[in-house]
N, C-alpha and C positions, 0 to 999 in steps of 0.2 A: 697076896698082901704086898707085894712087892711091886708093883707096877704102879699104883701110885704114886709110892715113892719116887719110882725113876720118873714118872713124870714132873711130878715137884720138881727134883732137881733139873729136867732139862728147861724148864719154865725160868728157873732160877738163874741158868747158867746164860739165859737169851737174854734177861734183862740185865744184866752182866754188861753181857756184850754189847745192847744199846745202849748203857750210860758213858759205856767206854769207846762208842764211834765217834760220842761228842767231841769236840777238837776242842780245846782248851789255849789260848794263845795270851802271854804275859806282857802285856803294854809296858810303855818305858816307866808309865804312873805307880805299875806294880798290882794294876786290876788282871783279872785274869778276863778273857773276853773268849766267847762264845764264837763259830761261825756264823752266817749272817744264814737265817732259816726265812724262805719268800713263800709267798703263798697268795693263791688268788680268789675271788669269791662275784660271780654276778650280780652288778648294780644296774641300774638303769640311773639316767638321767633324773634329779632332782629328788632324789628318793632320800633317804635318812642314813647317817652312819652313828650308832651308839657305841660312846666309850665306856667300859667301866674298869674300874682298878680296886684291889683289893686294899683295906688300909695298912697291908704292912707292906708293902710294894712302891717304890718310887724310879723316879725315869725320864725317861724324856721321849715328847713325841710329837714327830715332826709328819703337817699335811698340806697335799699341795694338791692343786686337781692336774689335768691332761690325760685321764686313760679311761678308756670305753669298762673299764669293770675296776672293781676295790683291790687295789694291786698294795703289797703287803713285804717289808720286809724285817725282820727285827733281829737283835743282839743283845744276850744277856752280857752282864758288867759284873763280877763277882770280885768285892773288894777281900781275900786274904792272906796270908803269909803261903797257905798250904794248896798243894794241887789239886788234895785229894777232896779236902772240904769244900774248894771250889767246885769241884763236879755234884756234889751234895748240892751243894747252896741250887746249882742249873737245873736241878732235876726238882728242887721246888719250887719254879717260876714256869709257867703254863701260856701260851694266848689260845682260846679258844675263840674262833670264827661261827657265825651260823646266818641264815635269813631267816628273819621272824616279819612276815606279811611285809615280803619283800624292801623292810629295811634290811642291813645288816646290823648285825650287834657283836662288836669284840669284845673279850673278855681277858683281862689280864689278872690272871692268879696266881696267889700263893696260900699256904697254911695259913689260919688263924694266927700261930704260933711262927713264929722262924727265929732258927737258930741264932742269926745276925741280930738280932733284938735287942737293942741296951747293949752293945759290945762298938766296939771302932770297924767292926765290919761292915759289910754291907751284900744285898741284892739288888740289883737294878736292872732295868729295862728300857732298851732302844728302840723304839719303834718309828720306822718311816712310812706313812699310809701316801696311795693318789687314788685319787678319786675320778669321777666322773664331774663335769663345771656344772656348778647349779646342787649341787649337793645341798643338802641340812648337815649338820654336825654340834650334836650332843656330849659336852664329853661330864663324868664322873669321877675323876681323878684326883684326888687331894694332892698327891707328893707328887704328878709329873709335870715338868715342865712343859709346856705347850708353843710350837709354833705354827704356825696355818698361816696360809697364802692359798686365796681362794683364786677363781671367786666361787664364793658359795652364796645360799640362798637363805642361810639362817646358821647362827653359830652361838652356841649356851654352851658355859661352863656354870654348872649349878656350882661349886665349891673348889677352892683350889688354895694351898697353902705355897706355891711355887710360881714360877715367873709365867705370864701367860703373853705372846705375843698376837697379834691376827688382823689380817689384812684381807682386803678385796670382801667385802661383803655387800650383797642388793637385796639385803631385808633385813628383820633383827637381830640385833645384838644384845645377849642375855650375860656379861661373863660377872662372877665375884671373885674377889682375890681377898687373901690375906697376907700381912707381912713381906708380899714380895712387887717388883713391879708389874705393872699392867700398862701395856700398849695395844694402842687401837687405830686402826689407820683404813683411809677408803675402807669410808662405810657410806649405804644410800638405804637409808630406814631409819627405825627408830631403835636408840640406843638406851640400854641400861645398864652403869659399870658401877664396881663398886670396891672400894679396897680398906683397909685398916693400915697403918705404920708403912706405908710402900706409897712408891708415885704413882698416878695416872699422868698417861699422855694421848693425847687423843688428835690424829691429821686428815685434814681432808673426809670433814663431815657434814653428811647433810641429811638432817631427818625430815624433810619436804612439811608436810603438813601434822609432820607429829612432833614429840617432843623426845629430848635426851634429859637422861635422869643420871647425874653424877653426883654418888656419895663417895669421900674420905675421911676416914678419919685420922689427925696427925700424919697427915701424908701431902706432897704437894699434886697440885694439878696444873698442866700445862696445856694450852691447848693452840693447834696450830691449823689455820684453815676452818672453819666452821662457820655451817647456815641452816638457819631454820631454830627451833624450837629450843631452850635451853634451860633445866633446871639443878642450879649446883648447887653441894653445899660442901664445908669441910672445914678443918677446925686445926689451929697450932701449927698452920704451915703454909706456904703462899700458894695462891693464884694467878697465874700469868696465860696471856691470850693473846694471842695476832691473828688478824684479819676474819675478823667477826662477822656477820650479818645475821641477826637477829630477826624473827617475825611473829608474828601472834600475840597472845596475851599474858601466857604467865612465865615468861624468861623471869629467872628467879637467881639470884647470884649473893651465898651468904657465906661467911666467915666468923670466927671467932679471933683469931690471935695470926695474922701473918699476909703480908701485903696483897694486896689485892688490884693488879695491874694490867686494865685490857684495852687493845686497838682495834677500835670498828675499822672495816671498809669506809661504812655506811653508818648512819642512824638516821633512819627517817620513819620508819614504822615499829608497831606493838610497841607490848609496854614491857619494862625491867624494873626490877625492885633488886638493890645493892645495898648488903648490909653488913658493916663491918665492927665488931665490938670494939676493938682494943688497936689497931692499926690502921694506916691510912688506906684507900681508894685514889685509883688515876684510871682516867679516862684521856684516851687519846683517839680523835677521829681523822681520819685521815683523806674525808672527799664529804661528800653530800650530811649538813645537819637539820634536820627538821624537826624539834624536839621541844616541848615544855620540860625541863627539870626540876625537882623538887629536892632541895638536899639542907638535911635536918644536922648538925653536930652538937656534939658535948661541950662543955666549959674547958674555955683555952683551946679548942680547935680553931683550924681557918676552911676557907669554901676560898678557892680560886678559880674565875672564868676567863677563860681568854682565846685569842683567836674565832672567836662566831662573830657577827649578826645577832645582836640579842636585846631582848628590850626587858628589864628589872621589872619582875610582875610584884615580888613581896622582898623585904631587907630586912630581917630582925637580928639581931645579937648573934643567935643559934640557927639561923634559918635562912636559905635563902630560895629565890623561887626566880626562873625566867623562862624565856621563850624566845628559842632558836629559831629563825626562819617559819615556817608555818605552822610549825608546832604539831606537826602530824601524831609525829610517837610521846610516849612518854616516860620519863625516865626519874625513879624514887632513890635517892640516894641517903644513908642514914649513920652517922658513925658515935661510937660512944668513947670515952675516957680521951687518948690520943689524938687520934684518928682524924688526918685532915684529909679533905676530898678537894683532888683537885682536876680540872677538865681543859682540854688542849681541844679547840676544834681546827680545822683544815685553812682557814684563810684568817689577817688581821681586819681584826676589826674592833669592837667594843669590848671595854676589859671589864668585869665585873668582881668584887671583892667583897667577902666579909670576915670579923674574926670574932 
């Protein structure tokens, strides 16, 4: 009957002793931190890396490619007063590694339940991945921050309540965000962002023969460098663009409530429909116009053309209609209550007015 026993205990007195090789070290912030635990896992070129995180779990996690296999290192962050509770708090946060048909899939766990729950404490998680260039990267993470620097070959954030940052991508872009910012940079594919109460910024994009699809809501969107395909929309907060080029058919650019301010390169091809409820539209091109315009406002708006080549196809009250140069593309401009539209093209020439 006794040997049981002592087994129990020597079971008991080893997990002891491994919660207590954990090193524990007090930042100047008053977090307790973790050593940094590395770990590595067989990827091949262009293969997959899934993230998941549990929802009581937040962090931050940083990815970058340069290494022949899934190179791995991470640090628990234990926000509390006590030493001892910080060793608790470490022993329930987890990454489990695995390859499932030669993706990888990481998992970052905790309890259902955790003690930090509704309290000024905290658990957290550091994670720095590199990858293999050309990767995919899936992540499932609500509460961690995200930054990547590829280049990868596809990169989704299904959900994310934290700041997401990501760069160098040669195919899609899936990310949503909530309430916090979203940055998007070098990208060569087709893009889908999306955010709630937080900015979008979006450099040096080019979805070639597809389109991007940017929703905000109450949030602004900025966008810097961009060509090919464009469908925006977003509400309570401004729009602002430099160096545009546009092509296809259904570039789509709407608003509700907050200015709406873009610079072409270029306008000479596809068509754009701009629509702004309650604020004004500006258009500024800056080299080549070739464009029919069609621009509709509300009572007490004005429509200003200036700087094109233009010849007055329709003049009404609320409407006015011309044609730049050969009129290749076409451009719908539409504004309600306020909202004056006004267009800069690239050299002087014929001014056009209505109000």
């Amino acid at each position: 009957m006794n040997r049981p026993v002592w087994w129990g205990l020597v079971l008991v007195l080893l997990g002891c002793a491994g919660l207590s090789a954990q090193t524990l070290t007090k930042s100047t912030e008053g977090v307790f931190v973790t050593d940094g635990t590395e770990g590595k896992i067989a990827m091949s070129k262009g293969r997959r890396l899934i993230i998941g995180a549990a929802g009581t779990l937040g962090g931050d996690i940083t990815l970058k490619t340069g290494a022949k296999e899934c190179r791995y290192v991470y640090k628990k962050l234990l926000k509390t007063p006590s030493k001892v509770e910080a060793a608790d708090y470490a022993a329930l946060i987890s990454v489990v590694v695995d390859l499932q048909k030669e993706d990888v899939v990481m998992s970052l766990q905790t309890p259902d339940k955790v003690p930090w729950a509704g309290t000024n404490n905290s658990g957290r998680l550091a994670i720095e991945i590199t990858l293999p260039e050309s990767c995919a990267v899936q992540i499932n993470a609500v509460y961690f921050n995200v930054e990547a620097v590829g280049p990868f070959r596809e990169f989704i954030v299904s959900e994310s309540l934290s700041k997401v940052d990501v760069q160098k991508v040669r195919g899609d872009v899936d990310v949503r965000v909530s309430n916090r910012p979203l940055s998007i940079k070098d990208v060569r594919g087709t893009l889908f962002a999306t955010n709630k109460y937080g900015r979008i910024r979006l450099e040096n994009i080019d979805t070639g023969e597809g389109l991007g699809t940017i929703r905000n809501e109450h949030g602004e969107v900025s966008i810097d460098a961009y060509r090919g395909g464009l469908d925006l929309r977003t509400s309570y907060d401004n729009i602002v663009g430099q160096h545009l080029f546009l092509s296809g058919s259904k570039n789509r650019v709407k608003n509700v409530s907050g200015l709406v301010t873009l610079e072409f390169d270029s306008l000479t091809t596809g068509k754009l429909r701009m629509s702004n409820t309650y604020s004004p539209i500006s258009l500024n091109i800056a080299n080549a116009v070739s464009a029919k315009f069609i621009c509709k406002i509300g009572d007490g708006s004005r429509v200003t053309a200036e700087n094109m080549e233009m010849t007055p196809d329709l003049v009404y009250e609320s409407r006015l209609e011309f044609i730049a140069g050969g009129g290749e593309a076409e451009v719908r401009l539409t504004t309600d209550g306020s909202g004056d539209i006004t267009i800069i093209g690239p050299n002087k020439g014929a001014v056009a007015g209505g109000k």
